[in-house]
Structures are given as C-alpha cells and as structure tokens.
C-alpha positions as semicolon CSV with decimal commas, in nm:
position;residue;x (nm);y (nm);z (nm)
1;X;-7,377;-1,170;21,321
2;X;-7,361;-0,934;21,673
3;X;-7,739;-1,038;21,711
4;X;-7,699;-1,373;21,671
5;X;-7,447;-1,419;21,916
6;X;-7,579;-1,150;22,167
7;X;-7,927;-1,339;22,110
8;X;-7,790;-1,692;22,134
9;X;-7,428;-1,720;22,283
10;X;-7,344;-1,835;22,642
11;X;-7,007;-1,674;22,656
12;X;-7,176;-1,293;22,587
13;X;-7,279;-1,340;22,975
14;X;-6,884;-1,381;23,058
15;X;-6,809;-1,047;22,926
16;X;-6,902;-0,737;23,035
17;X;-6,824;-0,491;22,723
18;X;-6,829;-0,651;22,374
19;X;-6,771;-0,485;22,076
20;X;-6,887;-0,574;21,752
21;X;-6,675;-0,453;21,423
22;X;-7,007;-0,404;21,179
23;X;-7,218;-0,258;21,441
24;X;-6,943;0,004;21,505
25;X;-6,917;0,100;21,123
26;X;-6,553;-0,045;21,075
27;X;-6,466;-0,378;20,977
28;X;-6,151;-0,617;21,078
29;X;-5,851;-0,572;21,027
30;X;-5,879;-0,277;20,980
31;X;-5,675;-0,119;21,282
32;X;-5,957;0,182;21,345
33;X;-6,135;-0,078;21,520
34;X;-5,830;-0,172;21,746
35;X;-5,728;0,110;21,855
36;X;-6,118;0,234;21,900
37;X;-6,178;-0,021;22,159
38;X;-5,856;0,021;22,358
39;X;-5,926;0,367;22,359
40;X;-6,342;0,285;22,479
41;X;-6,136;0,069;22,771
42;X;-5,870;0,318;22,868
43;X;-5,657;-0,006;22,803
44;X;-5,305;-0,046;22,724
45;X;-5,347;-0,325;22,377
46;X;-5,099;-0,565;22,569
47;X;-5,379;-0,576;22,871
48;X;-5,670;-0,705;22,608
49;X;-5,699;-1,054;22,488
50;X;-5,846;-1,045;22,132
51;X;-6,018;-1,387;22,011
52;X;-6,083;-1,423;21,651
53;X;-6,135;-1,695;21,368
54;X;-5,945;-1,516;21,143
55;X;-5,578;-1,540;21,121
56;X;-5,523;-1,209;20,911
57;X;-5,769;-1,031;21,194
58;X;-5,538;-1,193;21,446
59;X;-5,233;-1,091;21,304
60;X;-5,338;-0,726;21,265
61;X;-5,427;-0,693;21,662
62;X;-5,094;-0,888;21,738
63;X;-4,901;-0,631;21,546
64;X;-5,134;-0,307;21,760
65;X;-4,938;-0,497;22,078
66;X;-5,291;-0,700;22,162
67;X;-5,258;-1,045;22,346
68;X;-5,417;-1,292;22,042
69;X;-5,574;-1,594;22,053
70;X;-5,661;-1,771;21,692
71;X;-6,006;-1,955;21,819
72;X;-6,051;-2,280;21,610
73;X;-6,294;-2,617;21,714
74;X;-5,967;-2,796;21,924
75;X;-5,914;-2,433;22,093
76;X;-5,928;-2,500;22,502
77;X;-6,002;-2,087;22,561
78;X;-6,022;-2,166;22,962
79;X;-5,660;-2,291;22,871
80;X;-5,559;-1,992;22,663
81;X;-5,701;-1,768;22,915
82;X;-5,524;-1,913;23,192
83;X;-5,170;-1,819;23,039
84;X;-4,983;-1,500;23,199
C-alpha cells in the first residue's frame, strides 16, 4: 500500500515526512507506531494531525493525545485542517 500511494498520490507532495505502519514493521493500532513517530518528530502527539480510514486506528491515536481526523469520501480535509 506505501508504494502505491508514494507512486501514485498527489497529497505525498504536501507532506514532507510520511510514515508508513507496514514499512516500519508495526501495524495500527498498535500504539508502538504512535509513539515511534512522535518520537522521529520530536513532537508533542497534540501537535500531529493523524488521518486515517479506520475508526479503531483513529481512536487509538486520539487516546496517545493525537489531533484525529476519521477521512471518509464527504471528508473536506482543507476544512479539517483549517480548524485550531
């Protein structure tokens, strides 16, 4: 899945670090992975913005302190990402 979307995805070019659970050995929601890319950042979790698909991955960043935002077809992300 990380080479599809680093292959094929607009939005990769918006981001300047991504971080991709399988390539990393871990796998969502597991909390490893959370806490191993605040940690890669220096970042607080409350200063990262997680998007997923997944509600249960969602929930398990939400409860790490992450900001979450459940990404489904009718999600506006410029929106979401506009919020303070």
């Amino acid at each position: 899945m990380a080479e599809w979307h680093l292959d094929g995805s607009g939005w990769v070019g918006y981001c300047s670090r991504l971080y991709f659970s399988g390539k990393l050995g871990m796998a969502k929601p597991d909390p490893r992975i959370f806490r191993y890319v605040a940690a890669e950042l220096s970042a607080h979790p409350e200063d990262i913005v997680f998007i997923d698909d997944n509600a249960t991955n969602i929930a398990a960043a939400r409860e790490l302190g992450f900001r979450t935002i459940l990404h489904t077809s009718q999600t506006d992300l410029y929106f979401e990402l506009s919020k303070p």
